[in-house]
C-alpha positions in Angstrom: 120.7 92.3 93.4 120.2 96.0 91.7 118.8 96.7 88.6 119.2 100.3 89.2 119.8 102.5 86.0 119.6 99.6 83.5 117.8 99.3 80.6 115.5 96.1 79.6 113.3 95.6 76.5 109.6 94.2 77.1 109.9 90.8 78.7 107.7 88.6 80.8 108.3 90.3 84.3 108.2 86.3 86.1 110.9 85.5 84.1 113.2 87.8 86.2 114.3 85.9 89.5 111.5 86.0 92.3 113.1 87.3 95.5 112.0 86.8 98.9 111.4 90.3 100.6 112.1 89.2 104.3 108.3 89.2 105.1 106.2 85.6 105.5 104.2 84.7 102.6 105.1 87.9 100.3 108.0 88.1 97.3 108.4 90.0 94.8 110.0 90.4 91.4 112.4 93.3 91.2 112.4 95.5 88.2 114.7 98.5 89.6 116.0 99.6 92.7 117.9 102.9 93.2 121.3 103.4 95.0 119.0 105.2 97.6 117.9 102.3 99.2 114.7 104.0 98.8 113.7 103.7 95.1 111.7 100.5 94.2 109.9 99.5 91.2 108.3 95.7 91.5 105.5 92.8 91.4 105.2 92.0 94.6 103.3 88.3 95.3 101.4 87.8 98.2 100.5 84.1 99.2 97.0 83.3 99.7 96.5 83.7 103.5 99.8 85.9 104.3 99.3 88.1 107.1 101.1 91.0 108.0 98.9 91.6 111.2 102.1 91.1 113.5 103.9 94.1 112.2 101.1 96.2 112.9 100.5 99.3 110.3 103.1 100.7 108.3 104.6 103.9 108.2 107.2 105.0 106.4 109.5 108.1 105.1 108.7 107.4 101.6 106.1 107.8 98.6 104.2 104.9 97.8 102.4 104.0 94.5 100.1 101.0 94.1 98.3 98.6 91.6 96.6 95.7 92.3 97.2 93.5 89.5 95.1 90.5 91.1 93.4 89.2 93.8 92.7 91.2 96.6 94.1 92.3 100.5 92.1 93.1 103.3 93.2 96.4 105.5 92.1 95.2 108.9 92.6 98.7 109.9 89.9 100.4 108.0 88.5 96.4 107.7 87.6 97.1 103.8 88.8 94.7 100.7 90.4 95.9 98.0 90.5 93.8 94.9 91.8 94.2 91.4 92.4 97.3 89.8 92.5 99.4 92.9 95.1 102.5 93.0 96.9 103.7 96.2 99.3 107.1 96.4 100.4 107.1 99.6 102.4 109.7 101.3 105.4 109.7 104.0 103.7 109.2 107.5 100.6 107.8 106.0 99.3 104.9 107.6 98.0 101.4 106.0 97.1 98.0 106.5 98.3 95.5 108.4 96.6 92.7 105.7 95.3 89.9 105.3 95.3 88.0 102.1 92.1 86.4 101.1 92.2 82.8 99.7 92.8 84.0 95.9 96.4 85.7 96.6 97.4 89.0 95.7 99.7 90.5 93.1 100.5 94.1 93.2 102.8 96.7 91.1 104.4 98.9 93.5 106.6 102.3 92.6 108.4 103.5 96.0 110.2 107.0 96.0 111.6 109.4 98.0 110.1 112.0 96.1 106.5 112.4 94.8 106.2 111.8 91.1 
């Protein structure tokens, strides 16, 4: 489904379909997503417990902004919690997580782009 380039007055963003993202235990409701295959504006929702320890830390070609709406995720790389109103920019080639998601769940606002912002 894309949502790139459309316009939408203020709703409630859960009544937009939740979509699985491929990964265990995470989904995530998509707001817009560019032709690039890149561009990605969305709520993602991480089940209490999920665990992205088998893919190991990501690294990607892309600029990542994050906001954690609620809850919290554990990077088990730099083993430190991040909870609720914590910010992330991260840059191509930056490294983060794997995670683990404490019993509460987590629920995060995530802008990705090719180009910095």
């Amino acid at each position: 489904m894309s949502y790139a380039f459309e316009s939408m007055e203020f709703i409630d963003y859960t009544e937009l379909p939740l979509e699985p993202t491929g990964r265990k235990g995470i989904s995530h409701y998509v707001f817009a997503r560019a032709a690039d295959g890149v561009g990605l504006i969305h709520v993602a929702e991480f089940e209490p417990y999920a665990d992205t320890s088998s893919e190991g830390p990501q690294i990607h070609d892309f600029w990542e902004y994050v906001y954690i709406i609620e809850g919290s995720m554990i990077d088990l790389t730099l083993n430190q919690e991040f909870k609720k109103g914590s910010v992330a920019i991260r840059n191509p080639g930056m490294r983060h997580g794997p995670w683990i998601i404490p019993s509460g769940g987590c629920r995060v606002f995530e802008i990705r782009s090719k180009n910095p912002l």
